[in-house]
C-alpha positions as CSV (number, residue, x, y, z in Angstrom):
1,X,8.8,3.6,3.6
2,X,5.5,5.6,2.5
3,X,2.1,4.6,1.9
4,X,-1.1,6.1,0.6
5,X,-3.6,3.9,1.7
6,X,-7.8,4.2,0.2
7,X,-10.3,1.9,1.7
8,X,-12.0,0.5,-0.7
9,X,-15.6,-0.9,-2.2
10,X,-13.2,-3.1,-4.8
11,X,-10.1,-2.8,-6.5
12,X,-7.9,-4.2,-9.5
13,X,-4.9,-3.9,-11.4
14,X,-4.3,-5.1,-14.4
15,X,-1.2,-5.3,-16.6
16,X,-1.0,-5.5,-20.3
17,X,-4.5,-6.0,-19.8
18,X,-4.2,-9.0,-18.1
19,X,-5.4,-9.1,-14.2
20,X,-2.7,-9.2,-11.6
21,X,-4.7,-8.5,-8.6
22,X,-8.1,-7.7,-7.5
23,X,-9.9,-7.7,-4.2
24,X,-13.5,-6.8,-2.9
25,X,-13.6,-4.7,0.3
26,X,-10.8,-3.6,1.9
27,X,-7.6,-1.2,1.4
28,X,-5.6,-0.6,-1.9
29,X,-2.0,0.4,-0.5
30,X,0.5,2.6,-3.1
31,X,3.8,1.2,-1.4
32,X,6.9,3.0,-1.9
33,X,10.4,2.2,-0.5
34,X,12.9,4.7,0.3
35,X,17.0,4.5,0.8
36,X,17.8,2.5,4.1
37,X,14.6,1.1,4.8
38,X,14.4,-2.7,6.0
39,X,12.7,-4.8,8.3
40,X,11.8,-2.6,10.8
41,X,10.7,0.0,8.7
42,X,8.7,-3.0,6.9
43,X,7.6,-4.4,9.7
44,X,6.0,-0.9,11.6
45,X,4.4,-0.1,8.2
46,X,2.5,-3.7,8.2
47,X,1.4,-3.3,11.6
48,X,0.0,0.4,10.9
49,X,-1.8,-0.7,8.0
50,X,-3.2,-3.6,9.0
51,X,-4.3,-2.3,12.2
52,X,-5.5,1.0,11.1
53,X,-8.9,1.9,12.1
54,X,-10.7,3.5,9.0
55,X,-13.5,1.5,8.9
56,X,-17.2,2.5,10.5
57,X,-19.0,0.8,13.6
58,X,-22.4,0.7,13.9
59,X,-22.6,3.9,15.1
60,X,-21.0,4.9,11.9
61,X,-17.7,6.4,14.0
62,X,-13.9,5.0,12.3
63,X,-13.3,1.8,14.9
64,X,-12.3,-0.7,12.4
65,X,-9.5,-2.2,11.0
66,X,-9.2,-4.2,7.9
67,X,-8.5,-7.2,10.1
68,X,-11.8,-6.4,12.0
69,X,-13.9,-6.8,8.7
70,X,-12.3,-9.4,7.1
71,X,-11.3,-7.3,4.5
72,X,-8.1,-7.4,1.9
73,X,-5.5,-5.6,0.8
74,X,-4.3,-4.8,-2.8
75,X,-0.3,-3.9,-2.4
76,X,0.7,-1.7,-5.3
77,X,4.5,-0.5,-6.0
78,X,4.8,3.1,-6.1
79,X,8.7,4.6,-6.2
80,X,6.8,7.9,-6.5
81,X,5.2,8.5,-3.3
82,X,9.4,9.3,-3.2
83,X,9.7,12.4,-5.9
84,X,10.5,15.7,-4.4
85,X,9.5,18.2,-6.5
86,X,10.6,20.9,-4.2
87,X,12.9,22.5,-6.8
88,X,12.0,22.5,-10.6
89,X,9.1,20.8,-12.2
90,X,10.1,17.5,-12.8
91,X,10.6,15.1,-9.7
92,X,13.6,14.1,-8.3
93,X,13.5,10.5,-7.3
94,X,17.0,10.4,-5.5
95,X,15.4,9.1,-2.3
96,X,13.7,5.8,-3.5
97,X,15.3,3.0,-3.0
98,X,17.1,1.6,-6.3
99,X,14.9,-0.7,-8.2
100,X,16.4,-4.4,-7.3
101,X,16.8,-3.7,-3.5
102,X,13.0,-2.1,-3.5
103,X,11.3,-4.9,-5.0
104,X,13.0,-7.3,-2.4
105,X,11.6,-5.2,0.0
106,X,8.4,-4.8,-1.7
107,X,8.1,-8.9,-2.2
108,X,8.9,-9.0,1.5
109,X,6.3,-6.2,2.5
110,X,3.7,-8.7,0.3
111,X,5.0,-11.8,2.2
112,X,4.5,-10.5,5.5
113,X,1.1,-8.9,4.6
114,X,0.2,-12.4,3.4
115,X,1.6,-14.1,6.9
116,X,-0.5,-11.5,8.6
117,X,-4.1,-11.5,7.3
118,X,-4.0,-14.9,5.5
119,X,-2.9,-15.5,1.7
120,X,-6.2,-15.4,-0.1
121,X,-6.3,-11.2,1.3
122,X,-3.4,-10.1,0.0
123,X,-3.0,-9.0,-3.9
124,X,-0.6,-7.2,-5.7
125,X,0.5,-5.3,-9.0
126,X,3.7,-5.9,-10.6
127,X,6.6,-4.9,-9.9
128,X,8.0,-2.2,-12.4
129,X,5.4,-3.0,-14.5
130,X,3.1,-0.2,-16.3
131,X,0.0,-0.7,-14.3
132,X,-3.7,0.3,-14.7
133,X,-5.3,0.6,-11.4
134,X,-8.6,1.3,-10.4
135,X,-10.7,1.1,-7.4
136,X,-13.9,2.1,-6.1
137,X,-13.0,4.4,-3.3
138,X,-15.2,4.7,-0.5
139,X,-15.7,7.3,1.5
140,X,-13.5,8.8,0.2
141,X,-11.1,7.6,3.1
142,X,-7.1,8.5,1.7
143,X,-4.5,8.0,4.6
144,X,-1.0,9.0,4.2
145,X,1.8,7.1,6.0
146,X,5.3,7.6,6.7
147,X,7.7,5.5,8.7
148,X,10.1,8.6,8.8
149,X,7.5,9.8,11.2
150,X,7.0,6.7,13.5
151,X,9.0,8.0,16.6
């Protein structure tokens, strides 16, 4: 499982330009799902995302987690954090997850989010659906994350 994870001022996605999600403060998460991942997989990403301490202190040093500020998160699907472009110019998306098994892992991914910092704080995209995102990004503050590499 791979994220790219912004912290955000506010973010929103709409489709066919109807809103699907929006929050204020907090982190706008591009979720993608590779071959093989599951629940632990799922369940390390949560926990490294929710926990992850990009947001300032007083002192203005990186000691917060969303869950410290009350912020939200906006969960968008993103099968291409997977393409390998490492040969050709056009990526190769052999190591996503195929399309029905990915968004049962992406609506599980959402659930557990929702479990974890409370219903109202978690917002989504849609699933396979052509998406127009935008956000505020503050900081800039762009974290990439990669269960391959938890251990």
């Amino acid at each position: 499982m791979r994220a790219v994870v912004q912290r955000i001022a506010r973010g929103r996605v709409t489709v066919d330009e109807l809103v699907t999600g929006e929050i204020a403060r907090g982190l706008l998460v591009y979720l993608g799902v590779g071959k093989g991942d599951g629940e632990k997989e799922r369940a390390w990403m949560l926990d490294k995302i929710a926990n992850l301490r990009i947001f300032e202190n007083d002192a203005g040093k990186f000691d917060k987690s969303v869950v410290d500020v009350g912020g939200s998160l906006l969960v968008v699907s993103q099968f291409t954090l997977f393409g390998d472009v490492a040969k050709g110019r056009r990526p190769s998306f052999d190591d996503a997850m195929p399309p029905k098994e990915a968004e049962a892992e992406y609506e599980a991914f959402v659930n557990a989010a929702k479990e974890k910092l409370g219903e109202g704080r978690v917002a989504t995209g849609k699933f396979r659906a052509h998406m127009i995102v935008s956000a505020d990004v503050a900081g800039p503050v762009t974290i990439w994350i990669d269960s391959a590499k938890s251990g």
